[in-house]
N, C-alpha and C positions, 0 to 999 in steps of 0.2 A: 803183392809186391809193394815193397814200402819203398819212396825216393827218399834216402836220409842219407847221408854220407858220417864217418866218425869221423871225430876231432881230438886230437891233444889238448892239454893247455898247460902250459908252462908258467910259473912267477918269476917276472924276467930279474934283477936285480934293481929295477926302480919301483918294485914291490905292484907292478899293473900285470895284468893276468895276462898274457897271450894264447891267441888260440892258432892252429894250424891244423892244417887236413893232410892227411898220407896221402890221401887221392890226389888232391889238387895242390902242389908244392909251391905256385904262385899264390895260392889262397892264405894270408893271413888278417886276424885282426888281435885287439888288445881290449883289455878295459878294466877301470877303475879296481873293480871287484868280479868276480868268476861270474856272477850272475849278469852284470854288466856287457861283460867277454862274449857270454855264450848267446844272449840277445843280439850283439851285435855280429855276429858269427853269423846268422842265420840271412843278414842282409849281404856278408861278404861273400857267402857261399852263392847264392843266387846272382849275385853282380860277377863270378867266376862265371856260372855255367853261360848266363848269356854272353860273355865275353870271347868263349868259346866256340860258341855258336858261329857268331858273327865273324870270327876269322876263321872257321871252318876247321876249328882245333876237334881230336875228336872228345867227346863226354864218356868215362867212363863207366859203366855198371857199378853203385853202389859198392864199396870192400865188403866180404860177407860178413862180417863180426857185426853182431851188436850189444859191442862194448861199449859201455856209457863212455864220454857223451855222444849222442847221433843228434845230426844237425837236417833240419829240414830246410828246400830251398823255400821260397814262395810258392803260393798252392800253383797261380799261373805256369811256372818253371815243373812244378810237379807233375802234373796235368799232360805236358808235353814232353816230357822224358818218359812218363808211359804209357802216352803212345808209342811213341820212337824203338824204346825198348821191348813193346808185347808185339809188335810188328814183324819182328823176327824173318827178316828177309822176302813177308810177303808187300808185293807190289803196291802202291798209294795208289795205281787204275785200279787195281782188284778189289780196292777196300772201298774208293771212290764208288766202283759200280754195287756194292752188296748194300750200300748204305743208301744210295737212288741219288750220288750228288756229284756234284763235279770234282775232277782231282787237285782244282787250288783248295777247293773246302779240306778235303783230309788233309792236303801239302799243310796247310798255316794251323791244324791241330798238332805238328812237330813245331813250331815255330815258338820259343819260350819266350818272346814278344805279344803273344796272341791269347787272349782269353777267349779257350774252347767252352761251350756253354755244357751244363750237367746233360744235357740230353743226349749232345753227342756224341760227349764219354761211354754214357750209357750206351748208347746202339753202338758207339766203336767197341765196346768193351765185349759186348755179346756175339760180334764179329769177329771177333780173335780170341774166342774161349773163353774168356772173362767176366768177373761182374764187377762192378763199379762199387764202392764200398765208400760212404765220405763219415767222417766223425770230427766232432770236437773231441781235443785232449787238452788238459793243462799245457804251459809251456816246461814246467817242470817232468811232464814225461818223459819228452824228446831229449832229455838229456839226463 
């Protein structure tokens, strides 16, 4: 499961690139040049989902298309959407006790303020069917 959301980008008529998200209709940014646009896309998308978060808006599941361009939030923001999303209705006691830890520890692995560490990805990830996969990619993949 990939956290990337798709973007438009439109050339507004002061010739700077705009980008926007279908997902998130308050998410926009601009820039000089598309490559500009889409760099700075990646910090607007993230400053949406935690903004989200924090008024308790809900975050939707990625749109299924990956039609260029897809935007990544921050790994931190990533990290904690899937949690939240492979969770699937099971309980944070449930997950807390399979893992040996208490339920703020899994609670603040949702929290896209919080840097979960790789290991507990990894055992959260083996917890709910999953494995844990990290890579470098160019930034020119993602879109």
């Amino acid at each position: 499961m990939k956290i990337w959301y798709p973007c438009k980008i439109e050339k507004g008529t002061d010739e700077k690139h705009l980008v926007i998200f279908p997902d998130f209709p308050e998410a926009f940014t601009e820039g000089e040049t598309e490559e500009e646009a889409l760099f700075n896309a990646s910090e607007a998308l993230t400053l949406t989902l935690e903004g989200r978060a924090e008024e308790g808006m809900p975050i939707p599941f990625p749109s299924q298309t990956e039609m260029p361009p897809m935007i990544y939030p921050s790994s931190r923001v990533q990290a904690a959407l899937l949690v939240r999303f492979s969770r699937k209705g099971r309980k944070i006691a449930d997950i807390a006790r399979s893992l040996g830890t208490s339920w703020p520890v899994v609670s603040n692995m949702e929290d896209l303020h919080h840097w979960t560490t790789l290991r507990q990805l990894e055992k959260t990830a083996a917890i709910l069917g999953k494995r844990l996969v990290v890579s470098f990619e160019d930034h020119r993949e993602q879109h």
